[in-house]
C-alpha positions as CSV (number, residue, x, y, z in Angstrom):
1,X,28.5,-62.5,-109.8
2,X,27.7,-66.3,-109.7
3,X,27.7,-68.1,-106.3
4,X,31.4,-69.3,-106.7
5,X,32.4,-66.0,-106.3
6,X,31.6,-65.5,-103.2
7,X,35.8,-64.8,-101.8
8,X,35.8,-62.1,-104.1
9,X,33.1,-60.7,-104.0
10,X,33.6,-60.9,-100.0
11,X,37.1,-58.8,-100.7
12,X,35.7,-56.4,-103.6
13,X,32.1,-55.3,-101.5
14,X,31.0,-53.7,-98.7
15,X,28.7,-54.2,-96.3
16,X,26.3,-51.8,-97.2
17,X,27.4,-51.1,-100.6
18,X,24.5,-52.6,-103.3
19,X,25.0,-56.1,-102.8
20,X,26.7,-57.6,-107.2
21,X,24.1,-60.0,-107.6
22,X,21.7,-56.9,-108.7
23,X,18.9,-57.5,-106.4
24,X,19.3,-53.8,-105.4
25,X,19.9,-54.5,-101.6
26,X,22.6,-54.1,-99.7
27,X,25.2,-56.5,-99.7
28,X,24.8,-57.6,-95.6
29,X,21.1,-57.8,-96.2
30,X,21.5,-60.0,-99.0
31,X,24.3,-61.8,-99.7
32,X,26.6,-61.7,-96.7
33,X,25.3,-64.1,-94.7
34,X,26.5,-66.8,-97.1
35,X,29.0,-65.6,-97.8
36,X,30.5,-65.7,-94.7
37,X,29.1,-69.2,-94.1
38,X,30.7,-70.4,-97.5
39,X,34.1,-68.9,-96.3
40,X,34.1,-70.4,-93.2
41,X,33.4,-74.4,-94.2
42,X,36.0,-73.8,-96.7
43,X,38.4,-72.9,-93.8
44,X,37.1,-75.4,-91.0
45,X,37.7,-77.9,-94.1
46,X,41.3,-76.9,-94.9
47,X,41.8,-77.0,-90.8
48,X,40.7,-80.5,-90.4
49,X,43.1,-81.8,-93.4
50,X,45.6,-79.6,-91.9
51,X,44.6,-81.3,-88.2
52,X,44.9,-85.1,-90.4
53,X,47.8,-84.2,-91.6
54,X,49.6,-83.7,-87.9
55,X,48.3,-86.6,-86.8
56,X,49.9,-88.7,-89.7
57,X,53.0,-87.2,-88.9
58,X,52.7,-87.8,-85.7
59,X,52.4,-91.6,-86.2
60,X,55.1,-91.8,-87.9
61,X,57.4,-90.0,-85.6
62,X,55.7,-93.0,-83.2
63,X,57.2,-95.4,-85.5
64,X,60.5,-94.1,-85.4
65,X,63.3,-96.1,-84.0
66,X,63.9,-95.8,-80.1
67,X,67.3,-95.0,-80.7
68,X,66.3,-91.8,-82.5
69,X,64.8,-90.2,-80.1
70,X,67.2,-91.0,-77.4
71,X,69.7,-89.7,-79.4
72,X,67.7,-86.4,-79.8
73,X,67.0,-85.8,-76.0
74,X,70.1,-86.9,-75.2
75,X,71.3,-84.0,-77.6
76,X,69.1,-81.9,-75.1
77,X,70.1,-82.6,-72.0
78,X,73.7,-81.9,-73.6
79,X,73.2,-78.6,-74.6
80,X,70.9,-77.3,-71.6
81,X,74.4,-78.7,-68.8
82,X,76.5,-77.0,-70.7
83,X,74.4,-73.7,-71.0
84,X,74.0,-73.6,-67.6
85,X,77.9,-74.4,-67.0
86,X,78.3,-71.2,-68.6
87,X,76.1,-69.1,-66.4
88,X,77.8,-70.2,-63.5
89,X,80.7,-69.1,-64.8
90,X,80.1,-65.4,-64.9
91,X,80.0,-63.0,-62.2
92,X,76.4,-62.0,-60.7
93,X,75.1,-59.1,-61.8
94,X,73.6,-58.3,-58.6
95,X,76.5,-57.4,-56.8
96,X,77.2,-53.8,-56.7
97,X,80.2,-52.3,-57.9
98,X,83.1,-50.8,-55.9
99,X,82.1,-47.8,-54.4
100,X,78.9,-47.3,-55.0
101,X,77.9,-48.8,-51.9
């Protein structure tokens, strides 16, 4: 298996199975290592575009019009009153029934 691989031959081998590159050593003694290292830039890569990516978005909800976001936590404050309007309006449910006290 050529060094490209290295995902599926991750998947496909184990660790002390004979490593695919035919050296005739185990996979962890030989190829694992890098492997694993391989893997992990590829993710720590994807993470930072992913972690670029939030912060462009986050810019640009910066530039959004004031009035937007008033209008959102406005929409907020709204819903959470009238929630709680609600819970006052039911009875307690500590109380204990009558006659069982």
């Amino acid at each position: 298996m050529s060094d490209e691989n290295y995902d599926e031959r991750l998947k496909t081998t184990g660790r002390n199975d004979r490593c695919p590159c035919g050296s005739g050593k185990k996979y962890k003694k030989c190829h694992l290592a890098e492997d694993e290292a391989k893997r992990s830039a590829a993710l720590k890569a994807l993470e930072e575009q992913a972690i670029a990516l939030a912060a462009e978005n986050t810019e640009a909800e910066d530039d959004a019009s004031p009035t937007d976001k008033t209008k959102r936590s406005v929409g907020r404050n709204k819903a959470r009153s009238e929630s709680n309007a609600r819970a006052a309006d039911r009875k307690p449910s500590n109380i204990p029934r009558r006659g069982a006290v």
